[in-house]
LOROSE-796854 format. One record per atom (N, C-alpha, C, O): y, z, x. Coordinates in steps of 0.2 Angstrom, whole numbers, plus 5000, padded with zeros to 4 digits. Layout:
YZX;...
***
This chain:
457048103756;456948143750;457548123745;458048113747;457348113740;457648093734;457848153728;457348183727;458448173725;458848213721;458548213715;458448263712;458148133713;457848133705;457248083705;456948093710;457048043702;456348013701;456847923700;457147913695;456747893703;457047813706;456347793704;455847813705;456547733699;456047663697;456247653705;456747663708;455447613707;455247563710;455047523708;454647523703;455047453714;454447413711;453847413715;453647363718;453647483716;453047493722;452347503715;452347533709;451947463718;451247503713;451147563712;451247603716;450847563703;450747643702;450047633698;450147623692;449347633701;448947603698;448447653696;447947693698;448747653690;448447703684;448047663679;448247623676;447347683680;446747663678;446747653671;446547603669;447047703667;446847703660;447247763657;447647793660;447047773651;447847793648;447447903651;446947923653;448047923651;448147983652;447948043647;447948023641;447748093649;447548143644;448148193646;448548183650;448148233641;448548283639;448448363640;448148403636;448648373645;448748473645;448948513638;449448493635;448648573637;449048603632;449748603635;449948613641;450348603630;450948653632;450948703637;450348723636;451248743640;451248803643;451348853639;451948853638;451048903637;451048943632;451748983632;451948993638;452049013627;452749063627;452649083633;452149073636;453149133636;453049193640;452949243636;453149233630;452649303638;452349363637;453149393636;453649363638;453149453632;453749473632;453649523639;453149543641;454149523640;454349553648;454449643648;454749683645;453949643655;453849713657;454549773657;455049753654;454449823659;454949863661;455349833667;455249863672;456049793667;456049773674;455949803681;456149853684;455449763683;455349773689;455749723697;455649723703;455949683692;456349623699;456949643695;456949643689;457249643698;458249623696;458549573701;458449583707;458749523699;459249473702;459849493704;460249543701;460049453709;460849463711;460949423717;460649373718;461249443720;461649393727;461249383731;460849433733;461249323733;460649323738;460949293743;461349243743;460749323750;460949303757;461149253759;460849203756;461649253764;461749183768;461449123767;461549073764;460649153772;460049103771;460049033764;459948973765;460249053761;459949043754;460748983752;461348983751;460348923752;461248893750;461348893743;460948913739;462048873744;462248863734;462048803731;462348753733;461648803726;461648723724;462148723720;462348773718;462248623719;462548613715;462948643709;462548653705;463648653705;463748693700;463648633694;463948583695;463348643690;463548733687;463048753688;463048803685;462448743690;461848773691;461948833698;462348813702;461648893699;461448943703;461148973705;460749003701;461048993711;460449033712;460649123714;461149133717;460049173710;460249213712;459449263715;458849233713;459549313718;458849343721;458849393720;459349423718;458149443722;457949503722;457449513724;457149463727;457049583725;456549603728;456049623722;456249653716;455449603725;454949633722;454549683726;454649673732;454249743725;454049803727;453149793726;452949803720;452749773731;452549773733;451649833736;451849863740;451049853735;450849883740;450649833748;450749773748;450449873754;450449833760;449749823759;449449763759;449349883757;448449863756;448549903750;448949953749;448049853743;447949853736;447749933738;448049983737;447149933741;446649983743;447050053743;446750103744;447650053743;448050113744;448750103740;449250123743;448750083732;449250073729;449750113730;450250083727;449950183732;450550213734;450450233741;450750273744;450150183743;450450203750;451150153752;451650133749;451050123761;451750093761;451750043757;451250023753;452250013757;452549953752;452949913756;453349913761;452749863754;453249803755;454049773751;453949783745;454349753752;454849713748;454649633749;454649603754;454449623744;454649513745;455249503743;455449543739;455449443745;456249433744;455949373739;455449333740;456449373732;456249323728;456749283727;457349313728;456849223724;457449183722;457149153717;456549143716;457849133713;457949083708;458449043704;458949063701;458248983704;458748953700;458348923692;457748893691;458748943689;458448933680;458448873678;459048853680;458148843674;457848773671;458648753667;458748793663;459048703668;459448673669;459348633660;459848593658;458748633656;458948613650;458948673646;459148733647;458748633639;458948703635;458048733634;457448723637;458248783627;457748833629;456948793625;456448813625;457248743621;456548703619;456248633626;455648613626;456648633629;456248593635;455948653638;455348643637;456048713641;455648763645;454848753644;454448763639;454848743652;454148773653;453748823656;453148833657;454448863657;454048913662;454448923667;455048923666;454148943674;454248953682;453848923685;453248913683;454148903691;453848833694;453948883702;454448883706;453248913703;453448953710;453248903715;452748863715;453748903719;453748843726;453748863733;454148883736;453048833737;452948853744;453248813747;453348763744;453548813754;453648743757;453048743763;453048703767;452748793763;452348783770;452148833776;452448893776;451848823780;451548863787;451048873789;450848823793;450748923788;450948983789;451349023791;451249043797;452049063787;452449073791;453149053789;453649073792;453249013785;453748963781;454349003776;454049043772;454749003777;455049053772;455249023764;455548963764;455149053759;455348993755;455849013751;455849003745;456249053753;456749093749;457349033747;457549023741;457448993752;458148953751;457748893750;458048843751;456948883748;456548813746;456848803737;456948753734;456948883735;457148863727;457748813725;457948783720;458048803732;458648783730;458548713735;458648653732;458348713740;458248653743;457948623740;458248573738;457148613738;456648573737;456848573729;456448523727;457148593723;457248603716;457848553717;457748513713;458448543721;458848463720;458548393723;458848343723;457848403724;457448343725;457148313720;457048253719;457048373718;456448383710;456548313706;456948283709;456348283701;456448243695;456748273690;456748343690;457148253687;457648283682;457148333676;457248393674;456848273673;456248323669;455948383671;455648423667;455948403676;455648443682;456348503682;456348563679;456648493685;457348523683;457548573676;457648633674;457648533675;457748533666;457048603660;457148643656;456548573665;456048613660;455848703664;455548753661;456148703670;455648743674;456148783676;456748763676;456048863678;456548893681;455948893687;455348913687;456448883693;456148853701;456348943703;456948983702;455648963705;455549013711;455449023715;454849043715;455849033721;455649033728;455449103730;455649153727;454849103735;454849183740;454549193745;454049183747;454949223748;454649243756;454049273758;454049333759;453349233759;452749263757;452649323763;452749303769;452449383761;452449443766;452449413773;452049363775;452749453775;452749443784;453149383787;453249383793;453449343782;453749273783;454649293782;454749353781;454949263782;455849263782;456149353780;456149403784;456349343774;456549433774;456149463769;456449493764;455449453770;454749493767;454549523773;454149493776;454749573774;454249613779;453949563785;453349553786;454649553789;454549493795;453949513799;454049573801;453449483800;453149483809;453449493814;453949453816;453249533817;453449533827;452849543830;452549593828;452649503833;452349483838;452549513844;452149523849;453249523845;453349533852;453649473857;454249443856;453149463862;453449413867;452949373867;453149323870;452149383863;451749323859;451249313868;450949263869;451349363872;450749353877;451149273883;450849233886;452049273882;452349223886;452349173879;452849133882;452349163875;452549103869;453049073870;453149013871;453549123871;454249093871;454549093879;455149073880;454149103883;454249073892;454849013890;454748983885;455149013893;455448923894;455748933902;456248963905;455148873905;454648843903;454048863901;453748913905;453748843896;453148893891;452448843898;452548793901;451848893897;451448863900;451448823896;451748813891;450848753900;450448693899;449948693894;449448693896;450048683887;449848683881;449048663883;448548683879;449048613889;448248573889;448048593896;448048553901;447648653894;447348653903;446748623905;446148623903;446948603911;446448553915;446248573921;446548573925;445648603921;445348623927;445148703925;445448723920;444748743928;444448793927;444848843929;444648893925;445448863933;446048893933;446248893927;446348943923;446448823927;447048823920;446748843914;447048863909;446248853915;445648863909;445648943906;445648973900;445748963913;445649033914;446449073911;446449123908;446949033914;447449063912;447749033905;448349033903;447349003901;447748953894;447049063889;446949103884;446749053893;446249103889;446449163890;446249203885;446949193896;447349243896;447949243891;448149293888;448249203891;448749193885;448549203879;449049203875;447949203875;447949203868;447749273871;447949323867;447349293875;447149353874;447749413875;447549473874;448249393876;448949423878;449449433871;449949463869;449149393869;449549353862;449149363857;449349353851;448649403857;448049443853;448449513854;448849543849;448349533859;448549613860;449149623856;449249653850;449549583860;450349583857;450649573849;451249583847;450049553846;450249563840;450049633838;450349683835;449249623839;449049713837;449549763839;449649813835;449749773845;450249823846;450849803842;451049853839;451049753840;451549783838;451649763830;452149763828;451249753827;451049753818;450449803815;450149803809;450249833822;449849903819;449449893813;448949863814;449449913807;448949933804;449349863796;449249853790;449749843798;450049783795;449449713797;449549653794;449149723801;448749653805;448249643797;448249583794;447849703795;447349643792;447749623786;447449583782;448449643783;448349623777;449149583775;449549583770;449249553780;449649493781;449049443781;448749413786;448949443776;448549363773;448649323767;449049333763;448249263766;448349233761;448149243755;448449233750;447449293755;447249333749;447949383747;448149383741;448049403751;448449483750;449149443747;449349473742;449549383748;449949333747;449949313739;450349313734;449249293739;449049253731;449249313726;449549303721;448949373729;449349443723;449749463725;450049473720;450049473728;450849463727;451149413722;451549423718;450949343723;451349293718;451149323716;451449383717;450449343711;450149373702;450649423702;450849423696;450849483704;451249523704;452049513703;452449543701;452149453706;452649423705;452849383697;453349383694;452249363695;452349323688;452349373683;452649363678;451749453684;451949473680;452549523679;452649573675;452949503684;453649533685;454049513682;454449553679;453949433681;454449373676;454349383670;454749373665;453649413668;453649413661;453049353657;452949343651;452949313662;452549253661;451649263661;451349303665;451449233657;450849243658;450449203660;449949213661;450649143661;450349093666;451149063671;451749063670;450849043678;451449023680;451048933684;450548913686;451648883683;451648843686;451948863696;452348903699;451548803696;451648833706;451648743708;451248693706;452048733712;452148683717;452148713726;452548743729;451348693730;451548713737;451248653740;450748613739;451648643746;451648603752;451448613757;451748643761;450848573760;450448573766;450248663766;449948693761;450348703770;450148773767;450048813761;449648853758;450748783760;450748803752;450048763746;449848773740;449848733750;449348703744;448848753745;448548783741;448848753751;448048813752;448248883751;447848923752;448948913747;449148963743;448748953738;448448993734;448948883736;449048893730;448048893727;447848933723;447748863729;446848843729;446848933730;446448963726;447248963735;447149033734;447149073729;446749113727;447649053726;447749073720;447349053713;447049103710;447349003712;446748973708;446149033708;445949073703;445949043714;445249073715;445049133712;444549153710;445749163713;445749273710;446249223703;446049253698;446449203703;446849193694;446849143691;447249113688;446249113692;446149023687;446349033680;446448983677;446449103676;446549073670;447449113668;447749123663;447449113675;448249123676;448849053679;449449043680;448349013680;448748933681;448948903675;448648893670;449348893677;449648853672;449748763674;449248723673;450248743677;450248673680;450248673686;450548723688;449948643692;449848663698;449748603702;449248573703;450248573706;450348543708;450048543717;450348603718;449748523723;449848523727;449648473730;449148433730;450148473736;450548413740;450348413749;450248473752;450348363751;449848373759;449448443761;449648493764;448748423758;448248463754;447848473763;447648443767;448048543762;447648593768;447048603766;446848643762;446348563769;445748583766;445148643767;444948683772;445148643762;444548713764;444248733767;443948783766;444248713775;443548733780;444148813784;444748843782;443748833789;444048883790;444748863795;444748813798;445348903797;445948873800;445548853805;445548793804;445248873811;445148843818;444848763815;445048713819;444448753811;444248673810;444548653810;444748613813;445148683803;445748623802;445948603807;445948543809;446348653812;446648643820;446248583822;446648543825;445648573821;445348533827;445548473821;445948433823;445248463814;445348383811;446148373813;446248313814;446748423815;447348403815;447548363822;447848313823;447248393826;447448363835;447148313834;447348273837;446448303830;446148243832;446448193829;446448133832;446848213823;447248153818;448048143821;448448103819;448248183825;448748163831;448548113834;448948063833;448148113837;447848093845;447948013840;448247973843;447747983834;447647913831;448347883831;448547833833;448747973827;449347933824;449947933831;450547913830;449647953837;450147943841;450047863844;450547843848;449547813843;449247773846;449547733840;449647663841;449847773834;450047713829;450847713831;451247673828;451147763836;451747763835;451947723842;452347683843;451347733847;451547673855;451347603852;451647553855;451147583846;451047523846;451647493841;451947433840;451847553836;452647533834;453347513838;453747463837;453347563844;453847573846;453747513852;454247483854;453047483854;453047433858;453247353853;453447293855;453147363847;453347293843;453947303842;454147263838;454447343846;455447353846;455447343852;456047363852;455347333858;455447333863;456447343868;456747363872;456547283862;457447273865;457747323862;458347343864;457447373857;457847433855;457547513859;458047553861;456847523861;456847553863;456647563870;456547613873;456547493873;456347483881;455847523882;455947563886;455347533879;454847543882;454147523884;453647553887;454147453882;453547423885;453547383878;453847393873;453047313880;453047273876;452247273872;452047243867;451847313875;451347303873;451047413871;451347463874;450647413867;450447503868;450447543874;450647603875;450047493880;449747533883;450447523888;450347563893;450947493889;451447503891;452147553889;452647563892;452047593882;452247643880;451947713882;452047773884;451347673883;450747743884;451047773889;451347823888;450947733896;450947753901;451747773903;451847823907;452447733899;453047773900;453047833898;453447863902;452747873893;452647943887;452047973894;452248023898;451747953894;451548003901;452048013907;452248063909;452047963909;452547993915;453148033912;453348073917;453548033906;453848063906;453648153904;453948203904;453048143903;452748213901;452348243908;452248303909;452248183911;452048223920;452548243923;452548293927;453148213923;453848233926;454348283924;454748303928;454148303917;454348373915;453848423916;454048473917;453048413917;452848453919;452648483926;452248533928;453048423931;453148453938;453648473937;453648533937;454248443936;454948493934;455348483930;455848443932;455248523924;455748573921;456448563920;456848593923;456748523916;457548523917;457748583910;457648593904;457948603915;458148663910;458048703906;458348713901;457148733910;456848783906;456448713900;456048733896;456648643899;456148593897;455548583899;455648523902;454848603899;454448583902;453748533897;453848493892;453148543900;452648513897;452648533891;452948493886;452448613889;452648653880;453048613879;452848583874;453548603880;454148603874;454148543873;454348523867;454048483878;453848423876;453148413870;453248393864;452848433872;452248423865;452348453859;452048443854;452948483860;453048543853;453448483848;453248453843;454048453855;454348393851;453948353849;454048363843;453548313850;452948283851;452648303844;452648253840;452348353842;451948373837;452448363830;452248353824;453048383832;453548393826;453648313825;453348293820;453948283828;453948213828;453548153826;453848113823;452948153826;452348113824;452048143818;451448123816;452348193814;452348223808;452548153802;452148123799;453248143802;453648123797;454048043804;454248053810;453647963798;453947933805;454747913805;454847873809;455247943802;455847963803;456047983808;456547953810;455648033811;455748053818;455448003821;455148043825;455347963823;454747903828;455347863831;455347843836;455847863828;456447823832;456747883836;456847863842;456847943835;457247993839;456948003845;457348003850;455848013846;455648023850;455547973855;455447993861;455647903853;455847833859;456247853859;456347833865;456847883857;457447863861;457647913865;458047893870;457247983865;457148013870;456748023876;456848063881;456347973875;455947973881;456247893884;455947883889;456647853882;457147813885;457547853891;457547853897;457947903884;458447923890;458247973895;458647983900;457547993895;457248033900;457148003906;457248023912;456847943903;456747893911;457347863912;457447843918;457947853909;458447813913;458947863915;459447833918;458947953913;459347963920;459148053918;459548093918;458448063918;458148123919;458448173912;458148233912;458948163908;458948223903;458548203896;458248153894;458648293892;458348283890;458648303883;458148303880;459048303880;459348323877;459148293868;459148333863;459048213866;458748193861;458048243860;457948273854;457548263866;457148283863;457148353864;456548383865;457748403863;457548463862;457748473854;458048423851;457548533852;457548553845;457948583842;458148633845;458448553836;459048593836;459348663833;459848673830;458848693835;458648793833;458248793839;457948753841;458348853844;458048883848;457348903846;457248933840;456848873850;456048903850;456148973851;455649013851;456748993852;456649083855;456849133849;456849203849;457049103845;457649133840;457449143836;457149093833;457449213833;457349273827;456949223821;456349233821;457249173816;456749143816;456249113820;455749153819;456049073822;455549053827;455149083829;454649063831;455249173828;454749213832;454349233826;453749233826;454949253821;454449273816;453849223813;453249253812;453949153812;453549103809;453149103815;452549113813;453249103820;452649103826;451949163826;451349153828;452349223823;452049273823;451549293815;451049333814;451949243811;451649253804;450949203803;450449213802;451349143805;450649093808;449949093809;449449073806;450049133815;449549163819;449049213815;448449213814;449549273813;449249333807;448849293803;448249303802;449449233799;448749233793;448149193796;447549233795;448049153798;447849113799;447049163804;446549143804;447249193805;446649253810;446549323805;446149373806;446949303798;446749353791;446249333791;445849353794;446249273789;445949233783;445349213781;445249203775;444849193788;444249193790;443949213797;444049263799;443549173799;443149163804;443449153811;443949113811;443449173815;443649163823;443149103825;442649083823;443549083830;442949033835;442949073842;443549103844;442349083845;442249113850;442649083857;442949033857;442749123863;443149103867;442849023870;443148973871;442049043872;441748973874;441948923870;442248863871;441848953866;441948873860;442648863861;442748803862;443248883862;443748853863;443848823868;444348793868;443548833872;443748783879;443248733879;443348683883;442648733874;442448673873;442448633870;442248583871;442948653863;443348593859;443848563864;443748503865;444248593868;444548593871;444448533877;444848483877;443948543880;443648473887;443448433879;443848383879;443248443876;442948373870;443448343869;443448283870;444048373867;444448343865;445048303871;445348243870;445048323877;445148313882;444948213886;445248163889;444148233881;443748173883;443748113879;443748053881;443948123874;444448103866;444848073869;444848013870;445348113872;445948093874;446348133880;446448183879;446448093885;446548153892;447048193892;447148243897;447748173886;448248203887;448348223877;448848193874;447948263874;447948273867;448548313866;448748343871;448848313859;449548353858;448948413856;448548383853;448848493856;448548543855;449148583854;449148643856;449748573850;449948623849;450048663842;450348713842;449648623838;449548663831;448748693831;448248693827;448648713838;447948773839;448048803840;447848833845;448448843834;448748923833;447948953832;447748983837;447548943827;446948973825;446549003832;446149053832;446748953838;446348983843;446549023848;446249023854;447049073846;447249133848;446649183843;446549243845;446349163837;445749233836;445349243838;445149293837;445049203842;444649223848;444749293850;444349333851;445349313850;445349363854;446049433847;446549463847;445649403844;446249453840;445749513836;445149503836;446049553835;445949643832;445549663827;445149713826;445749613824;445549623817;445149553816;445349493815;444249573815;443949513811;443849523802;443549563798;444049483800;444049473794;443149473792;442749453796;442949493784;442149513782;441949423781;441449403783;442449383777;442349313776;442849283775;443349303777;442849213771;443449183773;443749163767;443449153762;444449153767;444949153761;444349103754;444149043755;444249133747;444049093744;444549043739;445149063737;444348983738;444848923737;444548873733;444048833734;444948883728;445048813722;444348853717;443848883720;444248863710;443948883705;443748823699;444148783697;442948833696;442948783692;443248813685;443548763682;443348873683;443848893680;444448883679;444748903674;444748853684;445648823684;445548773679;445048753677;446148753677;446448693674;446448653679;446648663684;446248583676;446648523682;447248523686;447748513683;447348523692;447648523697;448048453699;447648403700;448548443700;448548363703;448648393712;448948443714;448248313714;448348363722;448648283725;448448223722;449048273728;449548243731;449448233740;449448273745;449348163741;448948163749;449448083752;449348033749;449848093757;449848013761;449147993763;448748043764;448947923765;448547933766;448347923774;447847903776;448947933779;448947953783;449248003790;449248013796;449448033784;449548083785;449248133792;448748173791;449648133800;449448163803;449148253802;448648273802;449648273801;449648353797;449048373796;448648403798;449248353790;448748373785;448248323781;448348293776;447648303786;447348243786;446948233778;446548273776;447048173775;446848163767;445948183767;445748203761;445548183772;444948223769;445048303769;444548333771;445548333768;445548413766;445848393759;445548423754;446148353757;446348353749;445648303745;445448313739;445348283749;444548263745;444148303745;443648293742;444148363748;443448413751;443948473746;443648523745;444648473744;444848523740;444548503733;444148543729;444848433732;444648413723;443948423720;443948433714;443348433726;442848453723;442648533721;442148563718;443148563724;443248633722;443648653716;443848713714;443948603712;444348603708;444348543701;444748513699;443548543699;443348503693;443848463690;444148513687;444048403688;444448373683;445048373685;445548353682;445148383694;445948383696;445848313698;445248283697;446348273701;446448233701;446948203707;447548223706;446748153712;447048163718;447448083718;447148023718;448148103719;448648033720;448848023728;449148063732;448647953729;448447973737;449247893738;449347843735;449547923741;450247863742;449947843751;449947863757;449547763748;449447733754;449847703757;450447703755;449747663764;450047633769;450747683770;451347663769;450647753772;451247803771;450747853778;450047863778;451147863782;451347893789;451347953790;451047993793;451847983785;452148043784;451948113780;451648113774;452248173784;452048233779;452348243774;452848223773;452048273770;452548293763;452748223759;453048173762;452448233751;452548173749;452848183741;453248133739;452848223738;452948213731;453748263733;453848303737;454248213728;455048233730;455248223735;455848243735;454848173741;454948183746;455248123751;455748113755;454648073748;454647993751;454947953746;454947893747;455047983741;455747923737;455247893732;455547863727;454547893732;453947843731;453947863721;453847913719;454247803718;454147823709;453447833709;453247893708;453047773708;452247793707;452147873709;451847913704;452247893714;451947983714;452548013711;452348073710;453348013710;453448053707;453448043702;453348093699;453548013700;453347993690;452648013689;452648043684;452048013691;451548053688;451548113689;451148143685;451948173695;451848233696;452448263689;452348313685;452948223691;453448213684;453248233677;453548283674;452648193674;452448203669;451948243667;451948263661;451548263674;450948303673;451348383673;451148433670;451848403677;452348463676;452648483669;452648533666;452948413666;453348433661;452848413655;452848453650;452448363654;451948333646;451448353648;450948343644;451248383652;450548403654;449948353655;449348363655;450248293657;449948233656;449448233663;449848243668;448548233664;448248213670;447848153669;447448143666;448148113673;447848053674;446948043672;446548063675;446848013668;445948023667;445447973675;444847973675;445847943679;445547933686;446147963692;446747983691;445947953699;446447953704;447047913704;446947853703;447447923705;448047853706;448147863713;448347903717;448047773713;448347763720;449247713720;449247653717;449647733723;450247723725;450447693731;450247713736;450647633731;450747583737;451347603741;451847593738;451447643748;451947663751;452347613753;452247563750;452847633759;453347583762;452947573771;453247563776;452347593770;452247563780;452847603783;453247643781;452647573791;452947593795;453747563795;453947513793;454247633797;454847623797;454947543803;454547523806;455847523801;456247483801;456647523809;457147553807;456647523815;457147563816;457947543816;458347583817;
***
């Protein structure tokens, strides 16, 4: 991640001259205050001076359907546009992600990565979308065993294992309904998108720009849908596609299972740094045995779960692709484990709540898959691949959850303004046909795909000029490219 926007000399292949957005129109003049700023928690760092961030709450209903009944607080933050008041463009509400992601201290983390013009123009907005950080946390509870350590075996094999991988979601269904009560259906992405609206017209604005990342993008298409003529610039980056959560779950494992075959055939062309084999399938089979080894035994409450967890987190961003050779070195040559555990406990207050808001939305938001069907994805995917990472198949705990939603979250409007949507183009996560299957729900947007790129999260992110110099422009001049642009990445890491 990069502080500002760095010339390179990477391709930035723009077809033809660019079209122009209107400016961002004044702001409205401002309500009766409804949000007041002031000091904002630990959580929240200080950016750089003279620039600051300060926070507040906004007040909330839990269901629209009952505007005086209970209420929420969302926890809001901000740091204000850094030039003068003729650059301004506005508020730049910023997701970083999840389901579950808190984005209170993103206004300040992801706002010093930003482009300076970006900076300069925009007062950056962070907030904790309900049920996430200190918005009216989630608890699940104990998640039906979630946080066991050693956690069951993520991939079961055999009709036992079958039977008990199907009692844990249904344990992990209960567990949330007990303990979030009549809070279950409306801890969603719909119920989220107005809160932001509720939020913007707190600020006084009449339209808002918005930047959200991998989940946040699928906020933000939320938002689009109930306020297209309330967008203003709209950026969205490792683009979550429209179908319903459990599909995505399934394009994601299956887009692991490639990108881990791209990382045994990496880490096998380093061999004298990482000794694991000089060819793939001699990685293969070292990364298996160390995953059969922890899952006969356990060093210290580390088992199979917590291997895959590393595992999923890891083959995200390839950055981490040297940490994870070098933990399964050290695992074979004197049994610890210590490189590949996580440096926040899987058990810990945050951890539980992201675990538990996750699952909420993602089982708001639309459609469940039946219990059969999940054990039949399940052996499919199996047959795919005998030992698949399954651990971003939260959606497959709705099988057995409380609350069915009437239909499924609606996403992206031909009514919006042009959209710029931002995609690596292999991107394990969040695999690049959701950001082609978003753009045609969003007429005149326009998709910058940064090829030969590995990694999650891309605009501010991967250093890359070509994508931040066009998100750059399209934020601050309103400029939308009149075709897609394609941007030449950096490949596979150097370790």
């Amino acid at each position: 991640m990069i502080p500002a926007v760095r010339r390179t000399g990477l391709l930035c292949a723009l077809t033809a001259t660019a079209a122009l957005l209107p400016a961002a129109p004044a702001p409205a003049a401002p309500p009766p205050p409804a949000l007041r700023f002031g000091a904002c928690p630990d959580s929240v760092p200080t950016p750089p001076a003279p620039e600051r961030v300060e926070c507040g709450r906004l007040r909330v209903p839990l269901d629209r359907s009952h505007p005086h009944g209970k209420q929420l607080d969302i926890a809001v933050s901000r740091v204000r546009a850094s030039g003068p008041a003729s650059e301004r463009q506005g508020v730049l509400l910023v997701n970083p992600g999840g389901p579950g992601g808190s984005g209170l201290p993103y206004a300040v983390t992801k706002r010093t990565k930003l482009p300076e013009p970006v900076r300069r123009s925009y007062d950056v907005i962070g907030f904790d979308p309900r049920g996430t950080g200190a918005s009216a946390p989630a608890d699940c509870g104990p998640m039906g065993g979630l946080f066991d350590s050693p956690g069951q075996d993520p991939v079961p094999a055999g009709r036992t294992a079958e039977r008990t991988y199907l009692d844990g979601l249904r344990r992990t269904a209960d567990d949330c309904a007990r303990h979030l009560k009549d809070a279950l259906p409306h801890l969603s992405t719909t119920e989220t998108a107005r809160d932001m609206d509720a939020l913007r017209e707190a600020l006084g604005e009449r339209r808002i720009g918005y930047l959200g990342v991998s989940y946040g993008s699928y906020l933000g298409a939320a938002y689009a849908a109930q306020f297209p003529q309330r967008v203003g610039r709209m950026v969205l980056d490792s683009v979550v596609g429209p179908e319903a959560w459990y599909d995505f779950d399934l394009l994601q494992s299956r887009a692991l299972i490639r990108q881990r075959a791209v990382f045994f055939a990496w880490a096998a062309q380093h061999p004298e740094r990482f000794g694991l084999g000089a060819d793939a399938a001699e990685v293969r089979a070292a990364y298996q045995k160390v995953r059969d080894g922890l899952a006969e035994r356990p060093v210290d409450g580390f088992g199979a779960a917590e291997f895959d967890r590393a595992v999923y987190r890891a083959l995200g961003r390839t950055e981490r692709w040297a940490g994870l050779a070098d933990g399964l070195r050290t695992y074979l040559r004197d049994g610890t484990t210590g490189p590949l555990r996580p440096a926040e406990p899987f058990d810990g207050p945050a951890s539980r709540t992201y675990e538990a808001a996750n699952r909420t939305v993602k089982c708001a938001d639309g459609p469940a898959p039946s219990p059969a069907r999940v054990l039949a994805d399940i052996r499919r995917m199996r047959r795919l691949d005998p030992q698949p990472v399954l651990t971003g198949m939260e959606a497959s705990v709705c099988a057995y959850w409380h609350h069915r939603p009437a239909h499924g979250t609606p996403l992206g409007s031909p009514e919006a303004p042009p959209v710029l949507l931002i995609a690596s183009e292999h991107d394990p996560v969040t695999p690049i046909e959701g950001a082609r299957a978003l753009q045609r729900r969003l007429p005149g947007s326009r998709l910058v795909t940064l090829h030969d790129d590995y990694s999650h999260g891309v605009f501010a992110s991967r250093g890359n000029g070509c994508v931040d110099e066009t998100a750059a422009a399209y934020l601050t001049d309103g400029t939308v490219p009149r075709t897609d642009v394609h941007c030449t990445g950096p490949g596979l890491p150097t370790p």
